[in-house]
C-alpha positions in Angstrom: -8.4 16.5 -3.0 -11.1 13.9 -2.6 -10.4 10.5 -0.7 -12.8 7.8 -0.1 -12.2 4.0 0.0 -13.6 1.7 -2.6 -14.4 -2.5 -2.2 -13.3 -3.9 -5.2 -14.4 -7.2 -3.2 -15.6 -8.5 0.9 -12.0 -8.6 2.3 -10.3 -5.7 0.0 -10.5 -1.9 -0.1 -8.6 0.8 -2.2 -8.1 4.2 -0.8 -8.2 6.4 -3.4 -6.4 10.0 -3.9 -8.0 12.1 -6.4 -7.1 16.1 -7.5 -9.5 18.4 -8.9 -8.0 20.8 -11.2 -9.9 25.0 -11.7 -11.3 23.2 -14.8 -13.0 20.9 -12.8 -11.1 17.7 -14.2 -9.9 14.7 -11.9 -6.7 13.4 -11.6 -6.1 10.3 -9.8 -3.1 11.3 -7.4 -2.1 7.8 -5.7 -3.9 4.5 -3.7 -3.4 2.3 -1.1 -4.7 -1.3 -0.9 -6.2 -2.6 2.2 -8.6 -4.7 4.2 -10.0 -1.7 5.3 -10.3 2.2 5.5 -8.0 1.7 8.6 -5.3 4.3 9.9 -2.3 2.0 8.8 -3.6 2.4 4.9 -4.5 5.6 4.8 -1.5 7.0 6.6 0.7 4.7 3.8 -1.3 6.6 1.3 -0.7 10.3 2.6 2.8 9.5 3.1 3.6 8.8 -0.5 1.9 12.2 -1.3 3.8 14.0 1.3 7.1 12.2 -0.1 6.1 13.7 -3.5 5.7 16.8 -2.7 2.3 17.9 -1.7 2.4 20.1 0.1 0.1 22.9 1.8 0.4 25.9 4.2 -1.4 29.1 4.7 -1.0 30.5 1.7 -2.0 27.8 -0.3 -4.6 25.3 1.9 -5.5 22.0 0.9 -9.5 21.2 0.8 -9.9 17.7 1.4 -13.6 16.1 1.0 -14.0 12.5 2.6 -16.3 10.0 3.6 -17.1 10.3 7.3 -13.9 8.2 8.1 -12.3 9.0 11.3 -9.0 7.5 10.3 -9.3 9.9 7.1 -9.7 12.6 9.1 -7.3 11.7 11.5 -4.5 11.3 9.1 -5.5 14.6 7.3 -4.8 15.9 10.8 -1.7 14.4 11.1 0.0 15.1 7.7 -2.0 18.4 6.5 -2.8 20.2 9.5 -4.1 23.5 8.5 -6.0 21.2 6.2 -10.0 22.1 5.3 -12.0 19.0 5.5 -15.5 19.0 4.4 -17.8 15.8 4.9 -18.7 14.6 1.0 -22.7 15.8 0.5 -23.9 12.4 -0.8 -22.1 10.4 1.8 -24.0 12.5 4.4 -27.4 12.0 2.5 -26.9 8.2 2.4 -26.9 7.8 6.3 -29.8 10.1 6.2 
C-alpha cells in the first residue's frame, strides 16, 4: 500500500490510500481530508481500512511505502504492527 498526502490547496490536504496489485495496477483504497498530514487524519484514514477488512499478520504482511511522515508511520505502528514500511525513493531524493 502506498500513502502520501496531497494539497489540493494552502489550508487542505488529502491523505491518500492506494493498493498495488502483482500486475502492478493501482487501486485507490480510501482518503481522508485534512489541514494536514496530522495523526488525527491519518488515524481516521486507517481506521476505515481496518473497519473494512484489511487486514495483515505474519503470514500475509502488509508493505506500506510513505512519505517521511512521522504520524504515517506512527499510525502504521499503531493499526498494522508487523507492518513493513519503506521510505518512498523520490521522497528521499527530493530532501537530498
Amino acid at each position: 500500500m502506498m500513502v502520501d498526502g496531497i494539497f489540493p490547496g494552502k489550508e487542505s490536504c488529502v491523505v491518500v490510500a492506494l493498493a498495488i496489485d502483482s500486475e502492478g495496477h493501482k487501486h485507490l483504497l480510501d482518503f481522508e481530508e485534512g489541514s494536514s498530514e496530522s495523526a488525527e487524519v491519518v488515524k481516521g484514514l486507517f481506521a476505515r481500512l481496518k473497519a473494512r477488512g484489511l487486514e495483515a499478520g505474519t503470514a500475509r504482511r502488509l508493505l506500506l511505502v510513505r512519505d517521511g511522515s512521522e504520524a504515517i508511520a506512527k499510525a502504521v505502528r499503531h493499526y498494522w504492527p508487523d507492518a513493513v514500511q519503506q521510505e518512498c525513493l523520490v521522497h528521499v531524493e527530493r530532501v537530498l
